[in-house]
FIVEXDREN-385254 format. One record per residue (C-alpha): chain; x, y, z negated. Coordinates in steps of 0.2 Angstrom, whole numbers. Layout:
<sites>
- chain x y z
- A X Y Z
...
</sites>
This chain:
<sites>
- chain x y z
- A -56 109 68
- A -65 112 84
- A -50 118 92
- A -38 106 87
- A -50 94 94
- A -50 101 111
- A -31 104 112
- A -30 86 107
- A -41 82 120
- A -33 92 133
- A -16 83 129
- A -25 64 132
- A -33 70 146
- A -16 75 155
- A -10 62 166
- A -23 50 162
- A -26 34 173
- A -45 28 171
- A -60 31 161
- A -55 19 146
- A -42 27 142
- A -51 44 139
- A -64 35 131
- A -50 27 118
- A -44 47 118
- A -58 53 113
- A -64 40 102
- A -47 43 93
- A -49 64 91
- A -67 58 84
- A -60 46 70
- A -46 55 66
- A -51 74 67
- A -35 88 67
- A -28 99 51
- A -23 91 37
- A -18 96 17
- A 1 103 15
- A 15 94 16
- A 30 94 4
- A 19 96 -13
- A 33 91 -24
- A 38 109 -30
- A 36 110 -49
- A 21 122 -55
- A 22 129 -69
- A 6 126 -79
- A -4 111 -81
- A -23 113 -83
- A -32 110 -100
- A -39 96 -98
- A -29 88 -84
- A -19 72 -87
- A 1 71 -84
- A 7 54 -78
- A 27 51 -79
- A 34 39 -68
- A 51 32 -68
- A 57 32 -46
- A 70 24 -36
- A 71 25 -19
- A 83 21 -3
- A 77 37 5
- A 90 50 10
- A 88 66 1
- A 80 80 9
- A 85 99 12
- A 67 104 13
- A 60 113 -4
- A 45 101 -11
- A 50 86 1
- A 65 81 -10
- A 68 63 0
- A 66 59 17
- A 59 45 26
- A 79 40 31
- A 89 29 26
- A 104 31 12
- A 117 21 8
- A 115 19 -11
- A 98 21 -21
- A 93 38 -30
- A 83 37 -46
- A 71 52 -50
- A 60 57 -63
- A 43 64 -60
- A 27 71 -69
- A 14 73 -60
- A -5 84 -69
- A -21 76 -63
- A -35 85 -62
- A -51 79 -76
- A -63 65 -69
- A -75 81 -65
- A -64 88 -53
- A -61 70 -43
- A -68 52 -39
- A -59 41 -49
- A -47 32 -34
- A -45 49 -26
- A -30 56 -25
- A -36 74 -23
- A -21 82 -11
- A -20 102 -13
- A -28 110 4
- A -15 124 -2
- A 1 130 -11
- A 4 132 -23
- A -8 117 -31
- A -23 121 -44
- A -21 109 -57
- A -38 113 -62
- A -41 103 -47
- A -28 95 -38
- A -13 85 -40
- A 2 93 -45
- A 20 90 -48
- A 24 97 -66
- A 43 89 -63
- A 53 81 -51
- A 71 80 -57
- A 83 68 -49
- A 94 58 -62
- A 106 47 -62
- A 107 28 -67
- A 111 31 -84
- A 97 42 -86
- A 87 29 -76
- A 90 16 -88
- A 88 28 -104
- A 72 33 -96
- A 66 15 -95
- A 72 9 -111
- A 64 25 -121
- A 47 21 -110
- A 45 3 -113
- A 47 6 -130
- A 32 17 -131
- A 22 3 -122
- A 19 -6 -136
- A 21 -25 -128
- A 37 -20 -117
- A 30 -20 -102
- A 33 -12 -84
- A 23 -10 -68
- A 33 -10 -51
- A 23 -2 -38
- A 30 -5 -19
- A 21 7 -5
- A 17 0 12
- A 18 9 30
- A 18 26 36
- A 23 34 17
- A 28 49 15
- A 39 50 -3
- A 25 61 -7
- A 11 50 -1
- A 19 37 -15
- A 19 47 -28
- A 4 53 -29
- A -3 38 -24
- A 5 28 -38
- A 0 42 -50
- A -18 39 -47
- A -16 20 -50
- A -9 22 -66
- A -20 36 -73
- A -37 28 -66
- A -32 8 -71
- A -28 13 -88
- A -12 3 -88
- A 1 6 -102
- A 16 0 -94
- A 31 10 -91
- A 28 15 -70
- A 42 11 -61
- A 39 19 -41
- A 52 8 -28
- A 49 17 -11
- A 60 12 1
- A 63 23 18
- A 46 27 28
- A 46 38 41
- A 26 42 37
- A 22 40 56
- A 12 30 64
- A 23 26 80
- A 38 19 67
- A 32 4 64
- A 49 -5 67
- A 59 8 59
- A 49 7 43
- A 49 -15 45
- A 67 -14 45
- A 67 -2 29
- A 59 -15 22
- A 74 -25 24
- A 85 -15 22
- A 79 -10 5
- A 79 -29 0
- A 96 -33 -10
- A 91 -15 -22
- A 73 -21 -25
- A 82 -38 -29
- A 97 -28 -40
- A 81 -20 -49
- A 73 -37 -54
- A 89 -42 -61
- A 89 -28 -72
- A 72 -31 -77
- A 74 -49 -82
- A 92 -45 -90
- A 86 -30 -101
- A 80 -37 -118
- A 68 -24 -122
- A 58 -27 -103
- A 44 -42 -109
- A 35 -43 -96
- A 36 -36 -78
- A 18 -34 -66
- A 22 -31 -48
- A 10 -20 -36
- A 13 -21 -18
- A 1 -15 -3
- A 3 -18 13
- A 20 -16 21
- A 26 -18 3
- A 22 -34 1
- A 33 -37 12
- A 49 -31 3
- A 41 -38 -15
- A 42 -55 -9
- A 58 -57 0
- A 66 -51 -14
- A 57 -62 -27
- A 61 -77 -18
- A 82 -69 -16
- A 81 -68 -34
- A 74 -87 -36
- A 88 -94 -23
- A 101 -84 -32
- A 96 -88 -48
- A 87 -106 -48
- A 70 -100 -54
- A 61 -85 -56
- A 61 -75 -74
- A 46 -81 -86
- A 43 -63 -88
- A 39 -58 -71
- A 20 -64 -76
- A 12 -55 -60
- A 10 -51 -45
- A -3 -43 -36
- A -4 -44 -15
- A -14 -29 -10
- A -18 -30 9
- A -1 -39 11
- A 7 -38 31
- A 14 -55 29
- A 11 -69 40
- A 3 -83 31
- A 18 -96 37
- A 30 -86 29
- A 23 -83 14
- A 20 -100 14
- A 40 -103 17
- A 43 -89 2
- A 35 -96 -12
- A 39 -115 -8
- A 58 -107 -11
- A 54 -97 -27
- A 51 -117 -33
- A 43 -117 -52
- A 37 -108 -62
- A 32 -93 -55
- A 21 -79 -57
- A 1 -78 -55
- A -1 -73 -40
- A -17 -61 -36
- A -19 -59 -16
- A -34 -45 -11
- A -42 -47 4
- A -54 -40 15
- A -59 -48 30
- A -70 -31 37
- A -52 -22 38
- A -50 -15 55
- A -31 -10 50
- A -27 -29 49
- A -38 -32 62
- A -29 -23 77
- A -12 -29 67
- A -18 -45 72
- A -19 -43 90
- A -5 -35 91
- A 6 -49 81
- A -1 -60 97
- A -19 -66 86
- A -7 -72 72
- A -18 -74 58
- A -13 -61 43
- A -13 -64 24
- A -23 -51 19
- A -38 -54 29
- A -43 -73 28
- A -57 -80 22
- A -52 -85 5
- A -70 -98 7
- A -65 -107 20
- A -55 -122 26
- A -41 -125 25
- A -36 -108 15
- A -49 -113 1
- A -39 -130 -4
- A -24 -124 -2
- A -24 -107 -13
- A -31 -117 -27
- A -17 -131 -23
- A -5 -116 -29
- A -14 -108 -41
- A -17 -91 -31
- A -31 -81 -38
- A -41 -72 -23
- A -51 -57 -24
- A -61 -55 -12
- A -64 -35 -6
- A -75 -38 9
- A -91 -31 2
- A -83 -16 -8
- A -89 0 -2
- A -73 10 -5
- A -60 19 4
- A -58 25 23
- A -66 20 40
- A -55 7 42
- A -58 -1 26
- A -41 0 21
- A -37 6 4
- A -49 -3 -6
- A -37 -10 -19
- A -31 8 -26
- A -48 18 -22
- A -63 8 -29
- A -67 13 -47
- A -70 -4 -50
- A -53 -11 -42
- A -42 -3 -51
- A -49 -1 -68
- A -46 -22 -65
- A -31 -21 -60
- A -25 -9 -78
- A -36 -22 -88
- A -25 -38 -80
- A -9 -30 -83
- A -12 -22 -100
- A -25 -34 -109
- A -20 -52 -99
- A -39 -53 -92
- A -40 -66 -80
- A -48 -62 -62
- A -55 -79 -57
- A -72 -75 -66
- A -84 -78 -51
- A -92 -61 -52
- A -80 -46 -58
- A -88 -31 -63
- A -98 -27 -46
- A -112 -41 -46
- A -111 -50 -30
- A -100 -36 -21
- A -84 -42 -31
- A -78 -59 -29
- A -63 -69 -37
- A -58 -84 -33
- A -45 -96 -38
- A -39 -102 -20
- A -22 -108 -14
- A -9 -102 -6
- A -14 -84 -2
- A -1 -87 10
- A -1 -104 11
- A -12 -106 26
- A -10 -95 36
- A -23 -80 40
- A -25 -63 42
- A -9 -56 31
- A -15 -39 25
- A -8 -32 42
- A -12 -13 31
- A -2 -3 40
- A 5 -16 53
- A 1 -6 71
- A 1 11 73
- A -15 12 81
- A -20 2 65
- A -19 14 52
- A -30 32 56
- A -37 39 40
- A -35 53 30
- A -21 53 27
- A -11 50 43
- A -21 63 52
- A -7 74 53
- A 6 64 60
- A -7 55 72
- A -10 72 81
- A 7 75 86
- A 6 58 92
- A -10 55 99
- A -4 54 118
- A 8 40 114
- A -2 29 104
- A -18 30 120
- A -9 18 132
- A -6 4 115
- A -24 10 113
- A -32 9 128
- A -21 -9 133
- A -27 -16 117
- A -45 -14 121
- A -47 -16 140
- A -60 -24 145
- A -71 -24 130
- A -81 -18 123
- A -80 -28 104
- A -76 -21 88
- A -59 -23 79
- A -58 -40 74
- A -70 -47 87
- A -65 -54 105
- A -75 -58 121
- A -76 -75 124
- A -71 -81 140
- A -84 -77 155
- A -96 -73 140
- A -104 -54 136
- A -105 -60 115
- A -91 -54 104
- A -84 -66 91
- A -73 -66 75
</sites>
């Protein structure tokens, strides 16, 4: 560790113009630190644990396929979607935290303790659809939960990620994993946006299975950041195609969504009546979303207002969008990021909406006065901090990304350093002009 810090402070140091931008160097090598688990964890082991817990999930991607043993898909771009079927052992609740996805530090896994990939068979669409048809049966009220990544994903990354989700919320629908083309770096921020577009018309092709197969009653959809993104673009194709939305999509769920309020505002004016429930997280302490922010040019983000305030509050209750407000949950990185999938209390909320209908508008929800839902309007509608998750490079440096942000360190300092000039505020703050006092 303590060499990889230096290294990477040696390689910031290298031409460097100023005192602020070393300062932002190391300030960076501080937060983000050097190492990292292995990569390419999707080689099948043999054994699960005894009292580990599989979790088989139904995947389709846009990714190109990989050469590389245990990457299986790439963060490229192919030119039809691939469909894969995975099992993944979790380790017992006295080997992790619940909303922890506990990575292997080596390979092969110990599914005594880790995550680990029992199977990962690509199949084809047939095989897909059997797949689907055999699960939802098994449900016991035909439904499926779509979950849609956001920025900087690895395939692994979402896998694992969506395996944790279903295992600690409890749900009992049949997981279907969309990921769509992510490079997993922190410096393809546009690449990975128009992934998101691109992988548009399959999401939509997807939905119209879903609300064409009889057996499918009732569809939940999980998006988080970047993802949200994807989700609602082709919600609202589907609804312009089709004249309305299918009574069976019931919900959807807007985790830290990167979607500037306007346009969500735009998108579900054109997905026109009914629609689904809508359920936006925020978090206004978000540094991610913060920095997204300024670099969207102060643009407020949907996943960040203040759900309390004017004019959001009118407005998300005009359109009957229930809020839940993550601000005060202690969970998740330094950048108070991941909240929605790594609180305890978060996603066993999110398994009991989707699998037992419970509302989240109660004004207190499970955590006292830490949790708080409210039924406000427009998530989108007004216009606010857009769960920018993800949005900037700079934005997102957790665990997570560590390996890719050291082999990128040097080009994310002058974004860095440009982005924080002349200030000495927080994320999220500004200087006031000829003032020393930071504001929000």
């Amino acid at each position: 560790m303590v060499k990889c810090m230096q290294s990477t402070a040696r390689t910031c140091s290298q031409g460097s113009h100023g005192l602020v931008r070393m300062f932002v160097c190391m300030l960076l090598v501080i937060l983000v630190g050097c190492g990292g688990r292995p990569k390419n964890v999707l080689t099948p082991v043999a054994d699960s644990a005894p009292e580990a817990t599989r979790v088989n999930l139904l995947v389709t991607t846009t990714r190109s396929r990989s050469k590389i043993e245990g990457e299986m898909f790439t963060g490229e771009r192919a030119a039809e979607p691939t469909f894969a079927d995975i099992t993944v052992s979790i380790p017992p609740e006295s080997a992790r935290k619940v909303g922890e996805v506990a990575w292997p530090q080596k390979l092969p896994p110990n599914p005594a303790t880790d995550f680990a990939t029992l199977k990962a068979d690509e199949i084809t669409r047939d095989e897909a659809k059997n797949w689907l048809s055999a699960t939802v049966r098994k449900t016991g009220d035909g439904s499926v939960l779509v979950f849609i990544h956001g920025f900087n994903n690895r395939f692994e990354d979402s896998v694992y990620r969506f395996a944790q989700i279903v295992q600690d919320s409890g749900v009992r629908s049949a997981p279907l994993l969309v990921t769509w083309p992510s490079r997993g770096s922190l410096l393809a921020y546009g690449y990975d946006r128009e992934s998101t577009n691109y992988t548009r018309n399959a999401l939509e092709t997807l939905f119209q299975y879903l609300a064409q197969d009889p057996e499918v009653k009732e569809v939940s959809i999980l998006a988080h950041s970047m993802g949200n993104w994807l989700a609602l673009e082709a919600l609202r194709q589907m609804a312009i195609r089709n004249g309305r939305l299918p009574a069976k999509f019931e919900n959807v769920m807007l985790a830290a969504p990167d979607v500037d309020v306007d346009v969500f505002r735009q998108q579900i004016a054109d997905m026109g009546q009914p629609r689904p429930h809508f359920t936006l997280f925020v978090s206004r302490d978000d540094r991610a979303l913060a920095v997204s922010r300024r670099v969207w040019g102060d643009v407020a983000r949907l996943g960040a207002i203040d759900p309390e305030q004017a004019p959001f509050k009118q407005e998300l209750s005009d359109n009957k969008i229930t809020v839940i407000d993550l601000t005060k949950v202690k969970a998740g990185d330094r950048l108070h990021h991941g909240k929605f999938a790594e609180s305890p209390e978060v996603v066993r909320l999110i398994g009991a909406r989707i699998s037992d209908g419970q509302a989240l508008t109660d004004s207190k929800v499970g955590l006292g006065d830490t949790l708080v839902a409210v039924t406000t309007g427009t998530a989108a509608a007004a216009g606010n901090v857009a769960g920018l998750i993800l949005a900037a490079p700079v934005a997102v440096i957790d665990a997570d990304t560590r390996d890719n942000y050291a082999g990128n360190v040097s080009g994310l300092i002058g974004s860095a350093a440009s982005q924080n000039s002349g200030s000495n505020c927080e994320p999220g703050e500004k200087a006031e002009r000829g003032q020393r006092a930071c504001v929000r």
